[in-house]
MIDOSE-1310 file (N, C-alpha, C; in nm, 2 decimals, decimal comma, always signed):
residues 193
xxxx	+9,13/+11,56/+12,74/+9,13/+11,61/+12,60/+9,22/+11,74/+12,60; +9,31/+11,73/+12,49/+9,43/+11,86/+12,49/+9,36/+11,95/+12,37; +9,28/+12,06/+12,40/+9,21/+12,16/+12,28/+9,30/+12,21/+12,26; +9,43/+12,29/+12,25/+9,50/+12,34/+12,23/+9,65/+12,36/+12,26
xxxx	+9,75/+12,40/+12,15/+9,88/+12,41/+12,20/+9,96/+12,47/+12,18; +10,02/+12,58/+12,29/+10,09/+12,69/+12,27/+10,24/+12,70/+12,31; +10,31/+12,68/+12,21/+10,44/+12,70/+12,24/+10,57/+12,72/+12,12; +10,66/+12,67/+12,13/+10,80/+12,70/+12,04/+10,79/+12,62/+11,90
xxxx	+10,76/+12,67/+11,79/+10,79/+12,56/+11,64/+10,93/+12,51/+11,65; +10,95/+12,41/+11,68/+11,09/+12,38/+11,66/+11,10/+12,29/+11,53; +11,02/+12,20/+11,45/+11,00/+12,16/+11,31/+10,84/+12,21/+11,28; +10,91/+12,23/+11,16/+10,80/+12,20/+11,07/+10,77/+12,15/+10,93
xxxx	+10,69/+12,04/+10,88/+10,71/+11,96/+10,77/+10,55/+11,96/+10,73; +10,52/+11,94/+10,62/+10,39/+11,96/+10,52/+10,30/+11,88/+10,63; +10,34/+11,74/+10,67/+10,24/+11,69/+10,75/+10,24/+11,68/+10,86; +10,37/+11,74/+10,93/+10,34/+11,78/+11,12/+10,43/+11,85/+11,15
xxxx	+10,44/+11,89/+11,23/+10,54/+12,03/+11,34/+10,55/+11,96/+11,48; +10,64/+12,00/+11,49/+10,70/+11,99/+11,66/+10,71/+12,06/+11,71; +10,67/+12,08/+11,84/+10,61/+12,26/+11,91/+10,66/+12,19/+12,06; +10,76/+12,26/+12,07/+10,81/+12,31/+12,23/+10,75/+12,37/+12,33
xxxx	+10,69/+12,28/+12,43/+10,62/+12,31/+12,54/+10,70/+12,29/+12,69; +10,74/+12,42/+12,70/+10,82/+12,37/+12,85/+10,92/+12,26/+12,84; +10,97/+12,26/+12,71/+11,07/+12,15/+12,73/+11,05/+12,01/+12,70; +10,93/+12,02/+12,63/+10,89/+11,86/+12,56/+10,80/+11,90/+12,48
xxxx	+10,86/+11,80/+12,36/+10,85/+11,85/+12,19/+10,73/+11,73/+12,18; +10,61/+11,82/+12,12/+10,51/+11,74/+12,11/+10,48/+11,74/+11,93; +10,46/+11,62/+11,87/+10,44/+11,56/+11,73/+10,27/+11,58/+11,68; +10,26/+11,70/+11,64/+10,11/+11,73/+11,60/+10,13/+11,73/+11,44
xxxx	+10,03/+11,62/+11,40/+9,98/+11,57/+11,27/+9,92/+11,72/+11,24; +9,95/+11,74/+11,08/+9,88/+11,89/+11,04/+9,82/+11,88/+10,91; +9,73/+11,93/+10,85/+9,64/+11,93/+10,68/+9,75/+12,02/+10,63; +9,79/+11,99/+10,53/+9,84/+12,12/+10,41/+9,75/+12,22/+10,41
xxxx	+9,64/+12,24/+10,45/+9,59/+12,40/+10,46/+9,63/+12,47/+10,62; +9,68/+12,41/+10,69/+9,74/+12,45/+10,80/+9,89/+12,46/+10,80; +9,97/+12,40/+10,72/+10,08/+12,40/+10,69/+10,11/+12,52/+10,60; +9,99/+12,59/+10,51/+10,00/+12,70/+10,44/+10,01/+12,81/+10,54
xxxx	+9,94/+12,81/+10,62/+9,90/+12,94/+10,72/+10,01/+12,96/+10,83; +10,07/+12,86/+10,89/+10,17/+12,84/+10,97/+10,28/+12,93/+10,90; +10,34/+13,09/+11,00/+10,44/+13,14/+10,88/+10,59/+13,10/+10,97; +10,67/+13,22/+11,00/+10,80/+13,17/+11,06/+10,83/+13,21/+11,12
xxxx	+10,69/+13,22/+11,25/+10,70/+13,26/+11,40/+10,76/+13,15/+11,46; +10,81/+13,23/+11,56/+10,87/+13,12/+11,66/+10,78/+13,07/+11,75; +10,68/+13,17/+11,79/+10,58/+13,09/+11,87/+10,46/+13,03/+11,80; +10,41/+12,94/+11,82/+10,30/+12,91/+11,77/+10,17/+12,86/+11,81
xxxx	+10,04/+12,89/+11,79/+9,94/+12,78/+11,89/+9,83/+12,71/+11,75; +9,81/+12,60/+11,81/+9,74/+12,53/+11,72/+9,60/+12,49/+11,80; +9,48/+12,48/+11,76/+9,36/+12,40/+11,78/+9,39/+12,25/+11,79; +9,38/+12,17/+11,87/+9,39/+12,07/+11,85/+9,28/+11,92/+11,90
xxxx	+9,30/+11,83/+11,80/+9,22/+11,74/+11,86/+9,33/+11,61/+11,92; +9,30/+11,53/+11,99/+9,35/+11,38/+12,07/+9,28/+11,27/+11,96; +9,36/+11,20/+11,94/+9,25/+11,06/+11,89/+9,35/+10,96/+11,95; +9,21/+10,90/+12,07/+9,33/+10,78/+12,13/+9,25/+10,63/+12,10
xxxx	+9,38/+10,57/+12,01/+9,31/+10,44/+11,95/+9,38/+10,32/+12,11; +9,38/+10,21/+12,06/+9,41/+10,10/+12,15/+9,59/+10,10/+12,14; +9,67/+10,13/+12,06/+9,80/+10,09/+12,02/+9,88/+10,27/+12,02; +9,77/+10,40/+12,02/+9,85/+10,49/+11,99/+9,73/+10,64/+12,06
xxxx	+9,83/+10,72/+12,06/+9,76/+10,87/+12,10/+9,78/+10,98/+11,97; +9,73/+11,01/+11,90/+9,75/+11,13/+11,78/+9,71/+11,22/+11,82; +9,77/+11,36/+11,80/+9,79/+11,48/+11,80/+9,74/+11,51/+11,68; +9,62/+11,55/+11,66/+9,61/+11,67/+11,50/+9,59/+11,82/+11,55
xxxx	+9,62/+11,88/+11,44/+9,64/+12,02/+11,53/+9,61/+12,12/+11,37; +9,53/+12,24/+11,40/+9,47/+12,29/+11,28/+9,47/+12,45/+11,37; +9,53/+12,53/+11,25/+9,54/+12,67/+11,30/+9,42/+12,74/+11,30; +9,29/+12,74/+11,27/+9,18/+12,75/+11,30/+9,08/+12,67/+11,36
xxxx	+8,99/+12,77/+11,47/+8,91/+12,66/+11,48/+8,77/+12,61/+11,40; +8,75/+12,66/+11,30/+8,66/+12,62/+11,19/+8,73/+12,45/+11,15; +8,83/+12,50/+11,10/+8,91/+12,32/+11,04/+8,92/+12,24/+11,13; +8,92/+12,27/+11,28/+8,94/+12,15/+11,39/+8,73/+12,11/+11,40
xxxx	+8,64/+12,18/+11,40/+8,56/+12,18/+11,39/+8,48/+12,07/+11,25; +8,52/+12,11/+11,13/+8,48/+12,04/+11,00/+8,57/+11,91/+11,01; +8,70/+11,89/+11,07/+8,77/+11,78/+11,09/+8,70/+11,67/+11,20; +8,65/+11,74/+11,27/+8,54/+11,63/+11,37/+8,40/+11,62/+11,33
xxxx	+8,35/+11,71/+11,25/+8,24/+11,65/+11,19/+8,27/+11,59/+11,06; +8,40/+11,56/+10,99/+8,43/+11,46/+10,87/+8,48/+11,33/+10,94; +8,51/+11,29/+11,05/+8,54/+11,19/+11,10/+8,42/+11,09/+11,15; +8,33/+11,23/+11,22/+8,20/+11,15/+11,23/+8,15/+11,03/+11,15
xxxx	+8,17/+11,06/+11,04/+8,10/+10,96/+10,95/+8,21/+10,85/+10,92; +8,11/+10,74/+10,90/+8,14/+10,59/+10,88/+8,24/+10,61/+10,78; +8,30/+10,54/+10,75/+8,46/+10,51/+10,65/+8,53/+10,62/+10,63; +8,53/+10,74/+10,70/+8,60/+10,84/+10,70/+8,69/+10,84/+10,82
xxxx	+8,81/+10,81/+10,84/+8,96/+10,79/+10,98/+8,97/+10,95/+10,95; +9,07/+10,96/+11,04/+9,16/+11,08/+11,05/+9,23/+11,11/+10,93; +9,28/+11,00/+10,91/+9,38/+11,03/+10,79/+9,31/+11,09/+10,65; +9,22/+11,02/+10,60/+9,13/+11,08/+10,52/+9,04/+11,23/+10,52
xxxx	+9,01/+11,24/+10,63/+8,97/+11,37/+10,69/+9,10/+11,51/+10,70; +9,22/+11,45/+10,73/+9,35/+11,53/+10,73/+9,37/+11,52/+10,51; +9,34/+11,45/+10,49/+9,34/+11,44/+10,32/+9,26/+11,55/+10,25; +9,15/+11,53/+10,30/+9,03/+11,65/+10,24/+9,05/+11,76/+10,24
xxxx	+9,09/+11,83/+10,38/+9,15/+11,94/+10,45/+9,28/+11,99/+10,38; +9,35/+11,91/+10,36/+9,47/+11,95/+10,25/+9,46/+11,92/+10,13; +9,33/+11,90/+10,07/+9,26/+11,93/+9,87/+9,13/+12,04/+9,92; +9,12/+12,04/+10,00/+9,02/+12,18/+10,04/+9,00/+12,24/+10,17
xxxx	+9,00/+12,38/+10,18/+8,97/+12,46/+10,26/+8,89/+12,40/+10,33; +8,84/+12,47/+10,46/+8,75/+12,42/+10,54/+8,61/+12,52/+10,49; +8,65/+12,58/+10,44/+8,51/+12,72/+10,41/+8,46/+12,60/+10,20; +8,57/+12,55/+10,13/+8,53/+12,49/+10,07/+8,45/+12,35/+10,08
xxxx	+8,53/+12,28/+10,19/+8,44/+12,15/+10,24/+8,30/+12,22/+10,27; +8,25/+12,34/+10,33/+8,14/+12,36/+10,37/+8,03/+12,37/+10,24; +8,12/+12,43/+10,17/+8,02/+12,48/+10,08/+7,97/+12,37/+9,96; +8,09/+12,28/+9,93/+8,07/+12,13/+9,86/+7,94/+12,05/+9,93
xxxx	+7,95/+12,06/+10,05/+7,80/+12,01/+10,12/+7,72/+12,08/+10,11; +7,69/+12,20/+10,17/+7,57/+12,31/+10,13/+7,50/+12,26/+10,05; +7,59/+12,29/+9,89/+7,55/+12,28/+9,76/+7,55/+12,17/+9,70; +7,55/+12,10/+9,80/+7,58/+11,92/+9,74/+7,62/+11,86/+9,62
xxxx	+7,76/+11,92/+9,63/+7,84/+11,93/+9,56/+7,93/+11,78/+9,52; +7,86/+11,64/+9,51/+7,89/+11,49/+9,54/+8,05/+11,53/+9,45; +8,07/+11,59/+9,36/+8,15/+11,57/+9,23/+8,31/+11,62/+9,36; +8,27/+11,72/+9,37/+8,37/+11,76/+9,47/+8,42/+11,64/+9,61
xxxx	+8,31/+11,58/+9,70/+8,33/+11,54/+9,76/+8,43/+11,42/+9,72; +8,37/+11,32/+9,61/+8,47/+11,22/+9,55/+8,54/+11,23/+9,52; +8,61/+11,39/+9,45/+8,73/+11,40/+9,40/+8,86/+11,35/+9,52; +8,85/+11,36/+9,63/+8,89/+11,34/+9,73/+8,95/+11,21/+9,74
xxxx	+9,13/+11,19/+9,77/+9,12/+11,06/+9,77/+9,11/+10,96/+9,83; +9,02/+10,86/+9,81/+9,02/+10,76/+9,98/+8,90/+10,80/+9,99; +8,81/+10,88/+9,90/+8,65/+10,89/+9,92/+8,54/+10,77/+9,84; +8,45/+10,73/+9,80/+8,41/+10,66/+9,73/+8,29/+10,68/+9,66
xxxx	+8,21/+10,69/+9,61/+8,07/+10,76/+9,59/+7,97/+10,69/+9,72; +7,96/+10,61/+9,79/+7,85/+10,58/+9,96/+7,90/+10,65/+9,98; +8,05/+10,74/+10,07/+8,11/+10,78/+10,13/+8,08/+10,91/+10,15; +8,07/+10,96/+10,00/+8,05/+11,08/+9,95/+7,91/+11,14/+9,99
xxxx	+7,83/+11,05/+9,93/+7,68/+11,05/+9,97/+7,63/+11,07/+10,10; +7,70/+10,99/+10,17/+7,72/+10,99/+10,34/+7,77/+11,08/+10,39; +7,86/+11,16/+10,32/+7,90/+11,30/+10,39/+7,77/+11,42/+10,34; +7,77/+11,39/+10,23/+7,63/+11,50/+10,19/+7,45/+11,49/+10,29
xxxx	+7,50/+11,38/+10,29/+7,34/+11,33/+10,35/+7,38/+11,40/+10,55; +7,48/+11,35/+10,58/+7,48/+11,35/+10,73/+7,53/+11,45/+10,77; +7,61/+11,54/+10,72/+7,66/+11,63/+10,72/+7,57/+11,81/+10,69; +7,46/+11,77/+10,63/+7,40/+11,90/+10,57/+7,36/+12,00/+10,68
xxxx	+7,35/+11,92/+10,76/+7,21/+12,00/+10,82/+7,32/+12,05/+10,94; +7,39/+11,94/+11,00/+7,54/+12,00/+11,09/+7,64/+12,12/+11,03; +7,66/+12,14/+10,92/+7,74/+12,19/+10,88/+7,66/+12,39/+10,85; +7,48/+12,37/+10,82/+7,48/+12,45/+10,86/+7,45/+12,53/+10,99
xxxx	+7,46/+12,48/+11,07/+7,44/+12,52/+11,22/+7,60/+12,58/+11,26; +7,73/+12,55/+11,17/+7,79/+12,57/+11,27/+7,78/+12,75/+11,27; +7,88/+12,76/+11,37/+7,85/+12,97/+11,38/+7,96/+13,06/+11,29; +7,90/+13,12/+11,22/+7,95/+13,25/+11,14/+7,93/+13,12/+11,02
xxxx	+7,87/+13,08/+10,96/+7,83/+13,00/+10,84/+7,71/+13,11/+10,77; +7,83/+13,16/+10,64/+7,71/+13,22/+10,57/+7,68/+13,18/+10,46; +7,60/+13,07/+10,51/+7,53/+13,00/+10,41/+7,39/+13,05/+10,31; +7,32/+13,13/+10,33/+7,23/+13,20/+10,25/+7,32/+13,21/+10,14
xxxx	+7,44/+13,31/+10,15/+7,50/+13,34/+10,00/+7,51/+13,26/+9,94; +7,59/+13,13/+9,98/+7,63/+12,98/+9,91/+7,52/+12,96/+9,83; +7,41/+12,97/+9,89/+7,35/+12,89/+9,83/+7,23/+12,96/+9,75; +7,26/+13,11/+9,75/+7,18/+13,17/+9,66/+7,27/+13,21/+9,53
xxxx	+7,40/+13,23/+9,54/+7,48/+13,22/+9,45/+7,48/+13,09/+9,38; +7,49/+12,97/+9,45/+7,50/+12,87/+9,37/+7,34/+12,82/+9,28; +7,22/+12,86/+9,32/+7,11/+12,90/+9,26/+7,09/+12,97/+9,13; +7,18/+13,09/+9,11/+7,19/+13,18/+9,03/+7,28/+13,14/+8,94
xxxx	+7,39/+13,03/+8,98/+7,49/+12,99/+8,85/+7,38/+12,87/+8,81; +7,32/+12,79/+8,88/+7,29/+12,68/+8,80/+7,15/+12,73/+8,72; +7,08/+12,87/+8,75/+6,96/+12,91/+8,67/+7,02/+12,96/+8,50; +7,16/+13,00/+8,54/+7,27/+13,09/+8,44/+7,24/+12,91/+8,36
xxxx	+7,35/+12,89/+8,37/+7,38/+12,75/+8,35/+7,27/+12,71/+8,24; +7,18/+12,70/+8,30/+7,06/+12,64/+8,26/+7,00/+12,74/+8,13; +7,03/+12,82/+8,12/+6,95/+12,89/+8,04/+7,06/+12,91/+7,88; +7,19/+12,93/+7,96/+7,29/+12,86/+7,86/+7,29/+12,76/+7,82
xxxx	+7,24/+12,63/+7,87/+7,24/+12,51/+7,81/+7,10/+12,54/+7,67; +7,01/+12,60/+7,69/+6,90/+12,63/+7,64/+6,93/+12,70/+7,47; +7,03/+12,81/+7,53/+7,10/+12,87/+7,38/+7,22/+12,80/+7,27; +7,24/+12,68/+7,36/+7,31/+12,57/+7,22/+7,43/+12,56/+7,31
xxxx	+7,51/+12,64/+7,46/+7,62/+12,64/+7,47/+7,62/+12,47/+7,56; +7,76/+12,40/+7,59/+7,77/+12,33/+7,65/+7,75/+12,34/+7,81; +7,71/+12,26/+7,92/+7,73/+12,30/+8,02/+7,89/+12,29/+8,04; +7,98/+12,23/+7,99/+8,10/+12,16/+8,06/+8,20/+12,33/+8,04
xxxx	+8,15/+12,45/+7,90/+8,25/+12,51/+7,87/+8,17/+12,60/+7,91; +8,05/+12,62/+7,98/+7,95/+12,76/+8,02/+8,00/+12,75/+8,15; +8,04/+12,63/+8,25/+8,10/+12,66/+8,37/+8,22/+12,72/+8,41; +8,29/+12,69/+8,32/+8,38/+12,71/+8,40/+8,39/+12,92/+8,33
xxxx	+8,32/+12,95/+8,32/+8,36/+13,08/+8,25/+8,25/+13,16/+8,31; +8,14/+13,10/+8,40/+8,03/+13,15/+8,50/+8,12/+13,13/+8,61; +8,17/+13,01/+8,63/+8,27/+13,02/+8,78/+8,37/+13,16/+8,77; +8,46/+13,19/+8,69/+8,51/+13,30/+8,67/+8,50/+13,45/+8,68
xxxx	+8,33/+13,44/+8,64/+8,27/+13,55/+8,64/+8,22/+13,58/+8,79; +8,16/+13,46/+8,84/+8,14/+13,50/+9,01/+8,23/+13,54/+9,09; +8,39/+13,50/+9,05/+8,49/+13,49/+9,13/+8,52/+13,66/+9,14; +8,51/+13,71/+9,04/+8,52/+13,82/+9,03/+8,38/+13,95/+9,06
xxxx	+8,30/+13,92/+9,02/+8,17/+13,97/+9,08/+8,04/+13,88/+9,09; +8,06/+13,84/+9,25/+7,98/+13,73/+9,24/+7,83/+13,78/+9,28; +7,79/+13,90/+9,30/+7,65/+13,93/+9,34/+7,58/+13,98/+9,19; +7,62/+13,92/+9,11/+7,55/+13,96/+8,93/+7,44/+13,90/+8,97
xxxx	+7,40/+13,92/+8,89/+7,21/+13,90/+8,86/+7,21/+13,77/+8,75; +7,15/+13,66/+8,74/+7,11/+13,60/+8,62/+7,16/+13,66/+8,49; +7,05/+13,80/+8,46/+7,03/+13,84/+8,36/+7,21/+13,89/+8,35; +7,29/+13,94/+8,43/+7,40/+13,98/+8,41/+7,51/+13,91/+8,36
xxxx	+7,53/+13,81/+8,43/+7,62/+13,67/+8,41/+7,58/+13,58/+8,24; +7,45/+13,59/+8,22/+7,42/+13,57/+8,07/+7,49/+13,64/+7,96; +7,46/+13,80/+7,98/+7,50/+13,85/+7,94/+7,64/+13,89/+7,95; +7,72/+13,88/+8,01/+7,88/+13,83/+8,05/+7,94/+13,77/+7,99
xxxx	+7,87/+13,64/+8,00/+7,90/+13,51/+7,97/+7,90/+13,48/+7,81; +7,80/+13,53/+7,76/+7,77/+13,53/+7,63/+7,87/+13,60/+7,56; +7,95/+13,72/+7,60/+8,04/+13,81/+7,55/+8,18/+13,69/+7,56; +8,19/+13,60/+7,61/+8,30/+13,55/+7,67/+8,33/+13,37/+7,58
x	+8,19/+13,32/+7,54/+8,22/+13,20/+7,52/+8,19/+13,21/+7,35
């Protein structure tokens, strides 16, 4: 198994780089969230995983090791390949895949293309409990934040507002101060819709 690889960028393209090792240019498949982070160093090292099928050997390669991490627990699951899992990773962060599960977030997971609603389901179901084990997962907030939008939420739906135009204007407000209180974000929110 090659975990890692350290050497010369000699290409780089949205979905793979070629990295100079001693003299032989190795073809590492990459997510557009790795392709963002990669700047215009000459040297470069990547996390990497091997996937060796019967006809081929792939190189994926992820500049963190959180993403090479969420990349092998999204593969895990049944009707999810590489390819698909390198798909998610480049429509979301690896700290956003986390948190779409956390919060079981199915709406997010489907948005994804090449996901299906079983698929979806199947990453929520199999995924929960793995995702929060892994290390430096600060999941408490996720999910007391996400508690506190949908009590907001909920209490706005109560005073006549819509949920579809009370969200997106509570997501805004968290983005900005996300440790508000219920009673604060109401009150925010109410000045705003």
């Amino acid at each position: 198994m090659i975990a890692q690889i350290l050497g010369k960028l000699v290409e780089k393209h949205p979905t793979h780089v070629i990295i100079d090792c001693n003299g032989i240019g190795y073809m590492v498949h990459i997510s557009l969230h790795t392709y963002g982070q990669l700047g215009a160093e000459e040297s470069i090292k990547l996390y990497t995983h091997l996937q060796v099928k019967e006809d081929s050997h792939t190189l994926f390669g992820f500049f963190q090791p959180i993403e090479r991490t969420v990349f092998r627990l999204l593969i895990s699951i049944s009707g999810i390949g590489a390819s698909i899992a390198r798909t998610m990773l480049s429509s979301m962060s690896p700290q956003e895949i986390q948190h779409a599960i956390l919060s079981e977030n199915l709406a997010a997971i489907k948005g994804v293309k090449g996901i299906g609603l079983k698929t979806a389901q199947r990453v929520l179901i199999e995924l929960k409990d793995k995702v929060q084990k892994i290390e430096g997962n600060d999941e408490i907030p996720i999910l007391q934040s996400n508690r506190t939008k949908e009590e907001t939420l909920s209490a706005l739906e109560v005073l006549g507002y819509t949920r579809r135009q009370s969200e997106k204007v509570i997501d805004n407000i968290l983005k900005s101060t996300p440790d508000s209180s219920i009673e604060e974000l109401i009150k925010i929110a109410l000045n705003k819709l």
